[in-house]
C-alpha positions as CSV (number, residue, x, y, z in Angstrom):
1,X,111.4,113.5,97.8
2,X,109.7,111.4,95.1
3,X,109.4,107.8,93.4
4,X,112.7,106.8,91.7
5,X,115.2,108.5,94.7
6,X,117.3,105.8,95.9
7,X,117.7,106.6,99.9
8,X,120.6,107.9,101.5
9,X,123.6,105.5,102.6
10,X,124.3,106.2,106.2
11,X,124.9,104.5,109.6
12,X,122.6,104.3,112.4
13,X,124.0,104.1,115.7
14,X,121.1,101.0,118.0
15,X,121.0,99.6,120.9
16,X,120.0,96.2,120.6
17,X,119.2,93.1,123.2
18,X,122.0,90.9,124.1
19,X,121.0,88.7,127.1
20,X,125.0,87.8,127.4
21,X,125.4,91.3,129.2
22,X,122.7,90.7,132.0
23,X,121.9,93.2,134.3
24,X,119.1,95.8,134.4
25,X,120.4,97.5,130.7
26,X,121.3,94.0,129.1
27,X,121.6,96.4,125.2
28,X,124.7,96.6,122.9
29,X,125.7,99.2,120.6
30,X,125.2,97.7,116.6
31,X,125.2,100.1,114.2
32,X,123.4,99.1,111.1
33,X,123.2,100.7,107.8
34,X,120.5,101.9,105.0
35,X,121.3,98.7,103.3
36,X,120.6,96.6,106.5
37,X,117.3,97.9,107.0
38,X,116.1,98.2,103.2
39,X,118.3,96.2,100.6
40,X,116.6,93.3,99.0
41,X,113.2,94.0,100.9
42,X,110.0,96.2,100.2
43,X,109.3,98.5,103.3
44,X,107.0,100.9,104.6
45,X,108.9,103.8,106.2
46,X,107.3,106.2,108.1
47,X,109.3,108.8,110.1
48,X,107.4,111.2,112.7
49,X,108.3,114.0,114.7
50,X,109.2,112.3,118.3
51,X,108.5,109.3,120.4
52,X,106.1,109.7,123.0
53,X,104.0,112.5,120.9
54,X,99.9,112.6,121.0
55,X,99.8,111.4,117.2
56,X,102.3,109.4,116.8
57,X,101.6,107.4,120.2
58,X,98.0,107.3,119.5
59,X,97.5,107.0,116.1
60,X,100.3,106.9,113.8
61,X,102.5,103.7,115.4
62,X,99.5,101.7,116.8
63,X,97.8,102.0,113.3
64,X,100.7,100.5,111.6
65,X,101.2,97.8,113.9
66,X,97.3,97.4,113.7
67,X,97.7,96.7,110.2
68,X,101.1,95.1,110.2
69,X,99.5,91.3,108.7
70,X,97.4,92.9,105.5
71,X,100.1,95.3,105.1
72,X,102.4,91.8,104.6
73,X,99.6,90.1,102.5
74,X,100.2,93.2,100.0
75,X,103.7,92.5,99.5
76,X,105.1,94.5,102.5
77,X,108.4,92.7,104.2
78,X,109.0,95.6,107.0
79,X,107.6,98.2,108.9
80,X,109.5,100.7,110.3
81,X,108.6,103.8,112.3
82,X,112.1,106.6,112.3
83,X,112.3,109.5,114.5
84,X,115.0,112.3,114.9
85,X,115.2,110.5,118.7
86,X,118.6,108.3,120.0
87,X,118.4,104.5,120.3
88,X,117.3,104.6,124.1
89,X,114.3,106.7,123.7
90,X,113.4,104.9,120.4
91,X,113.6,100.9,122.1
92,X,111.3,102.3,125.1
93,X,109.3,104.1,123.3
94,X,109.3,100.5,121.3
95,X,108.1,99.0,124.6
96,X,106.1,101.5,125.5
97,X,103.8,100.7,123.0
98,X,104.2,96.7,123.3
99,X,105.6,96.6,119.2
100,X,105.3,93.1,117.5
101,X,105.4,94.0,113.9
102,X,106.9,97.5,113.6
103,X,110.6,98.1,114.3
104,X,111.7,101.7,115.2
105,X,115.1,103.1,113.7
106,X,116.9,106.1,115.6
107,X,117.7,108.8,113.8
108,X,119.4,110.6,116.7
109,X,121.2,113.0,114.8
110,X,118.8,113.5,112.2
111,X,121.5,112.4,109.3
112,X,119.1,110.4,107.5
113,X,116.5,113.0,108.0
114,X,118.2,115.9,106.6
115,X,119.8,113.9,103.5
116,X,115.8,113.0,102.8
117,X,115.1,116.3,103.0
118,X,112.3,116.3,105.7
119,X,114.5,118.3,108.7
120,X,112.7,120.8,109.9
121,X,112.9,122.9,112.7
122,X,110.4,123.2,115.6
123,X,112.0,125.1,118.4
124,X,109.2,126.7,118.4
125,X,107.3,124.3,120.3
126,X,110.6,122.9,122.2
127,X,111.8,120.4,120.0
128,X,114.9,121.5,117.9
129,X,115.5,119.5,114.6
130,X,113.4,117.0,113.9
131,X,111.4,114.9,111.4
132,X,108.4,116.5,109.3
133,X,105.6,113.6,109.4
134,X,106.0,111.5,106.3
135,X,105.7,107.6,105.1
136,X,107.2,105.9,101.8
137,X,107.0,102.6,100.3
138,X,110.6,101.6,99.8
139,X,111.3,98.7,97.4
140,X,115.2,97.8,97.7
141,X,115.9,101.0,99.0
142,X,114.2,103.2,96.3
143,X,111.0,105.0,97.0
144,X,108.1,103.3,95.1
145,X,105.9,105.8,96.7
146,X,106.0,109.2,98.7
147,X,102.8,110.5,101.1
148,X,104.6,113.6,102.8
149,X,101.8,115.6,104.9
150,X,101.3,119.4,103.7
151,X,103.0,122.5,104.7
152,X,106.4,121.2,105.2
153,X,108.4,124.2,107.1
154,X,110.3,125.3,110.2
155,X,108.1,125.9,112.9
156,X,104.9,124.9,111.2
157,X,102.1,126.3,113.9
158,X,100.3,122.4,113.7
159,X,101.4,119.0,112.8
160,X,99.5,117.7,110.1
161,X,98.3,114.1,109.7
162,X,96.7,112.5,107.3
163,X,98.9,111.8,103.9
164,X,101.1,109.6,106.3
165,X,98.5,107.3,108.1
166,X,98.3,103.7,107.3
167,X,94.8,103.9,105.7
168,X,96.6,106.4,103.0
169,X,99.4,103.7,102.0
170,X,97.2,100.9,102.7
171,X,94.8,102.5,100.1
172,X,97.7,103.2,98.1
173,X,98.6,100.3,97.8
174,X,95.2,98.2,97.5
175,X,94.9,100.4,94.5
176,X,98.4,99.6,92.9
177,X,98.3,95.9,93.8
């Protein structure tokens, strides 16, 4: 993946509020599309390897939605944080971590994933398919910029972080302003 790739078209399959329903589970299914989440709107999209994780739920999510009000003073619309995880783990991993700013897309089948290129497998530590750690700026759903951590393979022996974190697009884009 580089600057210039338009993103895939696909469908993601949510679960979003609808207080109509009541109960306990008071979610609908809405599927939304690429164009939904990126047409007409710069974005930062960073995608992880799983909900609930020690990096992503301690520093890769909070940092984001840390930063979520200077990333909007340097042009940023969004912020969204995609996993190869369904809707249900997504929205409570989404309350989990009391998100105000950053909205979570499920990737549950890791569609978007693979046609991005960054499906990889990591059986090896229980996981199956799922995301290598990456973040993009996304500017009407082409990449304006790529920070993809190192070492991209199946059943890498660590998880890297580092090119992904907000200070490396927040520096980014500081310096591109």
């Amino acid at each position: 993946m580089q600057a210039g790739v338009t993103l895939p078209q696909i469908t993601f399959h949510t679960r979003v509020r609808d207080e109509s329903i009541g109960g306990d589970n008071p979610f609908k299914w809405e599927d939304k599309t690429t164009d939904d989440y990126f047409k007409g709107k710069r974005v930062i999209l960073f995608s992880l390897p799983g909900a609930f994780t020690p990096t992503c739920s301690t520093y890769q999510l909070p940092g984001y939605e840390k930063a979520a009000a200077e990333f909007r003073d340097l042009g940023i619309d969004e912020i969204y944080c995609l996993s190869v995880n369904d809707s249900f783990v997504m929205n409570k991993w989404a309350q989990s971590q009391n998100l105000k700013n950053v909205k979570v897309i499920p990737d549950g089948a890791g569609e978007f994933t693979r046609l991005m290129g960054m499906l990889v497998d990591k059986s090896n530590i229980g996981f199956g398919m799922r995301s290598w750690r990456y973040a993009a700026i996304i500017k009407d759903g082409v990449v304006e910029a790529w920070f993809q951590e190192p070492g991209r393979e199946d059943n890498h022996g660590e998880d890297p972080y580092g090119e992904s974190s907000p200070e490396t697009v927040m520096a980014w884009l500081k310096a591109n302003a």
